[in-house]
PLY file of the C-alpha trace (Angstrom):
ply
format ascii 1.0
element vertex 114
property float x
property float y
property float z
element edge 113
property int vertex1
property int vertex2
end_header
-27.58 -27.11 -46.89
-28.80 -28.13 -50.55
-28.85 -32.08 -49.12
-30.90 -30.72 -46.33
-33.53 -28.82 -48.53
-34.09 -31.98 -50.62
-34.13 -34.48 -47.61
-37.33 -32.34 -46.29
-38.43 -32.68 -49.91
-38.30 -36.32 -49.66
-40.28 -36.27 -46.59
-43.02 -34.35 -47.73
-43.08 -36.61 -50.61
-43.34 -39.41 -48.27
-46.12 -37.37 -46.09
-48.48 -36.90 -49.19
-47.95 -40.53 -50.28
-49.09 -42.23 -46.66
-51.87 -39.83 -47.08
-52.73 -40.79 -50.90
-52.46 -44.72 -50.61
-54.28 -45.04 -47.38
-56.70 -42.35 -48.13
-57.13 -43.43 -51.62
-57.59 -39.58 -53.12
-54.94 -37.87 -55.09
-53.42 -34.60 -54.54
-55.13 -32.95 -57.56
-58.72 -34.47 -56.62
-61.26 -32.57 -57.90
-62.21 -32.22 -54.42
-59.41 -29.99 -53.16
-60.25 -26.73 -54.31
-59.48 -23.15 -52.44
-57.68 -24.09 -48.71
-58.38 -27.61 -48.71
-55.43 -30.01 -49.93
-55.13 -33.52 -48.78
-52.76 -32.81 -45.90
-56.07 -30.41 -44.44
-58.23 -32.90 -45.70
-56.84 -35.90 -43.47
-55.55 -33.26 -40.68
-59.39 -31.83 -40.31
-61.26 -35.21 -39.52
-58.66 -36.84 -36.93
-58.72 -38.73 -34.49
-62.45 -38.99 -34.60
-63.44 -39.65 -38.17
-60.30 -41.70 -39.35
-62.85 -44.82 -41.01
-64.61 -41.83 -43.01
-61.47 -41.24 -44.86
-59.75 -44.38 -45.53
-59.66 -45.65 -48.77
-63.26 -48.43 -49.10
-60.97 -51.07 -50.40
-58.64 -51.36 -47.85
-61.58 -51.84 -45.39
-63.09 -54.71 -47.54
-60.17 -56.70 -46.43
-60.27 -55.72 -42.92
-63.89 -55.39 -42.24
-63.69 -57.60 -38.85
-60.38 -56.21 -37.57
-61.14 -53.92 -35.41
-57.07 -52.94 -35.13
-57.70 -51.44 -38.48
-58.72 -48.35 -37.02
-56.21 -47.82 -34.37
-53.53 -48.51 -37.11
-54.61 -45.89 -39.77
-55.03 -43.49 -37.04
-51.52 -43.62 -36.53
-50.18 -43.93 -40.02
-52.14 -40.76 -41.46
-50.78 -39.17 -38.57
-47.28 -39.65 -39.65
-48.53 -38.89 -42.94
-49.56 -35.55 -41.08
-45.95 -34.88 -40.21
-44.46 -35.31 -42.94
-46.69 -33.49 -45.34
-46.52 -29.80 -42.89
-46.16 -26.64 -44.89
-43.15 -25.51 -43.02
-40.27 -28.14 -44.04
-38.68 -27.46 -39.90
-42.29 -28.80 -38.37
-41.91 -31.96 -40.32
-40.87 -35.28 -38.87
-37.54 -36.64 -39.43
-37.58 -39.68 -41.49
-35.40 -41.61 -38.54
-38.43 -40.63 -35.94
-40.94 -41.87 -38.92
-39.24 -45.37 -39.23
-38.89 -45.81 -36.24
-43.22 -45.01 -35.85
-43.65 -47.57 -38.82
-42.06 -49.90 -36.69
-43.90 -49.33 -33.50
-47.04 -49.75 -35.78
-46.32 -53.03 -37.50
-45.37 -54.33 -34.57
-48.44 -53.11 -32.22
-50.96 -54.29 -35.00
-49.26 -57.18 -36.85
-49.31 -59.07 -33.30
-52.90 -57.98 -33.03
-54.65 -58.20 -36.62
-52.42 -62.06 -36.35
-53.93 -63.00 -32.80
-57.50 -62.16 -33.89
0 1
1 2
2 3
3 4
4 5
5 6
6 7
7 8
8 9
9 10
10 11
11 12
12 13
13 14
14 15
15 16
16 17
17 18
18 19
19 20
20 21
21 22
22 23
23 24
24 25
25 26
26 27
27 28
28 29
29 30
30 31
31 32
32 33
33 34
34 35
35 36
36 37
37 38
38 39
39 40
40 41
41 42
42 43
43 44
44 45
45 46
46 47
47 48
48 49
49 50
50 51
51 52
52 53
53 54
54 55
55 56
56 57
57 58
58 59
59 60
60 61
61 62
62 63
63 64
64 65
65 66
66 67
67 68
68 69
69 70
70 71
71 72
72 73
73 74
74 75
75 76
76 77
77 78
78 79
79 80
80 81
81 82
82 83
83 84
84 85
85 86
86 87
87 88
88 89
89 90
90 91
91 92
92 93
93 94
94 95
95 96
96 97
97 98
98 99
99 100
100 101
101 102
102 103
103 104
104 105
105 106
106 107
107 108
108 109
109 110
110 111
111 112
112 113
């Protein structure tokens, strides 16, 4: 049981630090005051307003790729399930690798064929 409670640990860990490097704001922002955290903070402005949130210097990179939004979309929502309150609604690491996979290989092909 104790491996158990530290393996959701580790996920929520893992949740919070998707959300962090592609979001580019830290846990203890200044921002995140009261009910808002960073996993509400991402949570509250997807699928619609995904480019609002993502870190500026990722995007000066990837300014012509248009994949670059369909790809965040999907990694902040892993980042999502990993970083829920309740360690049973999280998503298993084995179900996130596997997601990380369907990414890269979705929008590698596509951000290499443009």
């Amino acid at each position: 049981m104790e491996d158990m409670v530290f393996a959701l640990g580790d996920v929520y860990s893992f949740g919070i630090f998707l959300l962090e490097m592609f979001t580019g704001k830290r846990p203890i922002d200044d921002m995140f005051k009261d009910h808002l955290n960073l996993h509400n903070f991402v949570k509250n402005v997807l699928p619609n307003r995904v480019m609002e949130i993502v870190d500026p210097y990722m995007l000066l990179e990837h300014n012509t790729r248009r994949w670059i939004k369909g790809c965040m979309l999907f990694v902040l929502r892993i980042g999502i399930a990993c970083s829920m309150e309740s360690p049973r609604d999280r998503m298993e690491m084995g179900s996130v690798i596997s997601e990380l996979h369907n990414i890269n290989n979705t929008y590698l092909n596509e951000g290499l064929n443009q």
